[in-house]
N, C-alpha and C positions, 0 to 999 in steps of 0.2 A: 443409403448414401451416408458418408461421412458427415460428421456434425461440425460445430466450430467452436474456437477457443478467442473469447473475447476478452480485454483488459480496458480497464480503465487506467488514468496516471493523471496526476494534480496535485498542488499543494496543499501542505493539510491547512482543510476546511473549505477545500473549492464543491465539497457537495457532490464527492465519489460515492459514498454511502446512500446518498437519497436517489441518484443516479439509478445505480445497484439496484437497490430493492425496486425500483419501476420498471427497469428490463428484466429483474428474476418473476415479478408478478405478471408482467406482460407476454414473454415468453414462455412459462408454466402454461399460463390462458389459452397458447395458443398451441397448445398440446407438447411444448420440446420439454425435455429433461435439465435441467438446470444444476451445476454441481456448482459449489463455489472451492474457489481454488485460492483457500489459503489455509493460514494453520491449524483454525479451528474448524476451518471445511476438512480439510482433509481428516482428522480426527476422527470425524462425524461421518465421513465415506468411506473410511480404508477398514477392512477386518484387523484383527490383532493379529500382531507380529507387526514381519519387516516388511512395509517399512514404515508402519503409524509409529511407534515407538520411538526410532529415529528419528521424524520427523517431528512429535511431542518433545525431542530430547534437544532437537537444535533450536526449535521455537523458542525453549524454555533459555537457551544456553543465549542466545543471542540479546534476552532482555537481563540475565546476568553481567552477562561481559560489559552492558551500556551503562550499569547499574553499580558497577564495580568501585568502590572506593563514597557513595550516597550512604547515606543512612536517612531513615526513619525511627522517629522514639530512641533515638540514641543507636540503633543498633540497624551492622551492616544490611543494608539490603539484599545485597547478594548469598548473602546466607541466608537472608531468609525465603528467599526464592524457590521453589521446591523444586524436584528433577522434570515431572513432566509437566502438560500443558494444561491438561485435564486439572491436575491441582491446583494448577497457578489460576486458574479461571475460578476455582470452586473460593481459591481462597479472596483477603478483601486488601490482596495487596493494589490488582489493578484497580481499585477504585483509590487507596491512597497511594499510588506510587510518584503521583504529583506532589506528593508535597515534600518528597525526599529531599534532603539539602548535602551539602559537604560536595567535597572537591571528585570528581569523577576524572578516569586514568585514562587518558589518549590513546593508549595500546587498546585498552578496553573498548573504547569506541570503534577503534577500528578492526577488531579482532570481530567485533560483533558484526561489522558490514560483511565480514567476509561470510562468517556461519549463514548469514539469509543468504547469499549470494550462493553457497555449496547448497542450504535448502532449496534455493529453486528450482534448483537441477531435479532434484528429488520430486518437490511436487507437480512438475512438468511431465517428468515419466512415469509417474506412480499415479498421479491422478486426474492430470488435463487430458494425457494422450489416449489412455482409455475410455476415458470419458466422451471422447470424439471420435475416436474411433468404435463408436455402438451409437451414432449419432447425434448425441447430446452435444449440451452446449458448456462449456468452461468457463464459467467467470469469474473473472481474478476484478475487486476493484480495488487493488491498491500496486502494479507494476513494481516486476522487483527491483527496478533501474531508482524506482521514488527513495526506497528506504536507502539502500545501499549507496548511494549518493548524496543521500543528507546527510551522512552519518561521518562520508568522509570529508564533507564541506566541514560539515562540524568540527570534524578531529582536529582539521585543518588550522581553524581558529584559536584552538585552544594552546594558552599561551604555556610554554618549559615543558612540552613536548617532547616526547622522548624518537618520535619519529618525524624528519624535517618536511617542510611545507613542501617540497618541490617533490617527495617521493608521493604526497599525499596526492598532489595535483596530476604526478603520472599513472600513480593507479587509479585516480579517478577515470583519468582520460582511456584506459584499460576497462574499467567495468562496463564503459557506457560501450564498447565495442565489444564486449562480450554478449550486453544484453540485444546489440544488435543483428548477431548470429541468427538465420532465421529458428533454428530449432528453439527460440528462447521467444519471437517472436511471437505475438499471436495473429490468431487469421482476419480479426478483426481490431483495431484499438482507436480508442478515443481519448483523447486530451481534453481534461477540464481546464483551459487557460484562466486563472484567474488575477483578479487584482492583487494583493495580499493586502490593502489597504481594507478592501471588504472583504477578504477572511478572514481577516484578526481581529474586524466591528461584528462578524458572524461567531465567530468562536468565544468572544468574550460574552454577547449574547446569550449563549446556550449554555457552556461552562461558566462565565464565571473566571474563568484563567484559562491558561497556556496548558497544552500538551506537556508531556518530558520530549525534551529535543526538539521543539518546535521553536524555539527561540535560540540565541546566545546566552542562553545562561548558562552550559558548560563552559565559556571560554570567557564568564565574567559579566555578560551584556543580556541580560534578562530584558524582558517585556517589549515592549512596543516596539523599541528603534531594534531592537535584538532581531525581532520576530523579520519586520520588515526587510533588512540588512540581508539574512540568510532565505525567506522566502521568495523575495525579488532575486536572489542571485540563482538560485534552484528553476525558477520561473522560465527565467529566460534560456537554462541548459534542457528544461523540460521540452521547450518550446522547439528547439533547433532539431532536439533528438525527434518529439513526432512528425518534424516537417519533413525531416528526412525519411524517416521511414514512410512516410505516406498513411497517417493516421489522420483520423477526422479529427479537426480542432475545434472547439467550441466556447467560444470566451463567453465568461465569466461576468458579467458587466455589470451587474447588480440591480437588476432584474428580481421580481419574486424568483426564488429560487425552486418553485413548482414548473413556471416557464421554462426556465434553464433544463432541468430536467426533461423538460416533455419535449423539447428540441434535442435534447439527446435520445431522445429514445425514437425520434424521428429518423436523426441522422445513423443511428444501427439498424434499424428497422428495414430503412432504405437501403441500407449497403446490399449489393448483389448477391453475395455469399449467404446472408443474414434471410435475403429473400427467397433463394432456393432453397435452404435448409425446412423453412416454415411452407412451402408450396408443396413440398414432399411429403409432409404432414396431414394433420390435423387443420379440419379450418379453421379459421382467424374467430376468436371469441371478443366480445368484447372488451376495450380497456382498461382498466380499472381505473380508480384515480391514482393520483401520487400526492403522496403526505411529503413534507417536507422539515427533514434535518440535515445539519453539513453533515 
């Protein structure tokens, strides 16, 4: 039988990731195949050629564009970004790309939503649709509705703006209908609803500081009220979008976040879809524990 393509979607730091790895372990356990379906999954999954390549080349292109007009140590970022993914991971930009400063280009932000948005096409038919179609399971925890909608809430705010607030607000209102297409869909998805009050007490816990783009600091408004401002506004478009579609919701309420977790893996576990797939299998093994990071 066909297998299924499941996603996660939350604000960053609602605890996608810790999520993630308790359904990749739990499901492994219970005999399914598990691919993760994102940039550095597919990487990791696809032979060379077309289409890892391109799809190394838009990953790489999309943290350029966002990146465009920052520097680090004086010197552009975007130059120093390298062509593929593989590099950019090897090298120790992602560890310091937080600390980039200087003025970042509206175009650029938005230029970059667009590149994930043409990527997802890509790693939907290159690597979810096969993946489930030889039975396995596709899991995506970051939906590509999360990024490509932050990025243009973000654009949005950034003030002398070369593209006007009202075109930013209609393509926004365009992506979220695109991602609602079912081919873009997945066969199962969950919503991490959370507070941003406690993701931004969780994320500074762990980190220490903010993401890049996890706040208003392109548009001026860095840290707390930044963070709150654009994660509560994304919160509530996150919200509408999986009610609509018919996604399991799971708020966030601050709770150890092992809990939170293990109710998620309840509520996939228990999904119909989720249950036939594993009944066709292997028997159910035991579950392991789940560790806890956002």
């Amino acid at each position: 039988m066909p297998g299924i393509s499941l996603a996660l979607m939350g604000i960053d730091g609602a605890g996608k990731s810790t999520l993630a790895r308790a359904l990749r372990e739990e499901l492994t356990a219970r005999g399914a195949e598990v691919v993760d379906v994102t940039w550095a999954g597919a990487v990791a999954a696809l032979p060379a050629g077309y289409p890892r390549t391109s799809i190394e080349q838009l990953g790489v292109e999309g943290w350029r564009l966002f990146y465009a007009g920052r520097t680090i140590d004086d010197a552009p970022v975007d130059e120093a970004i390298p062509r593929l993914f593989a590099d950019f991971g090897a090298s120790e930009l992602p560890r310091r790309i937080g600390e980039a400063g200087g003025r970042a280009h509206q175009s650029g932000v938005v230029a970059s939503a667009l590149v994930e948005l043409a990527g997802h096409y890509l790693l939907r038919s290159a690597v979810a649709a096969p993946v489930v179609a030889r039975g396995g399971v596709a899991l995506n925890d970051g939906f590509g509705l999360k990024n490509v909608l932050k990025c243009l809430r973000l654009a949005e705010q950034m003030p002398d703006g070369e593209i006007p607030a009202s075109t930013l607000r209609s393509l926004a209102g365009q992506v979220t209908e695109i991602f609602s297409d079912p081919f873009l869909q997945p066969d199962v998805g969950l919503l991490l609803d959370a507070d941003p009050a406690l993701s931004y007490r969780w994320r500074m816990d762990q980190n220490g500081r903010l993401g890049a783009g996890e706040d208003l600091d392109f548009a001026g408004r860095p840290g707390r009220d930044g963070y709150l401002a654009l994660q509560g506004a994304l919160a509530a478009e996150y919200r509408a979008a999986a009610e609509r579609w018919g996604w399991h919701v799971l708020p966030v309420d601050g709770r150890p976040q092992h809990e939170t977790a293990e109710e998620g893996l309840r509520a996939v576990l228990g999904d119909n879809r989720v249950r036939a797939l594993l009944e066709a299998g292997t028997a159910p093994a035991p579950k392991p524990d789940v560790e806890t990071t956002s």
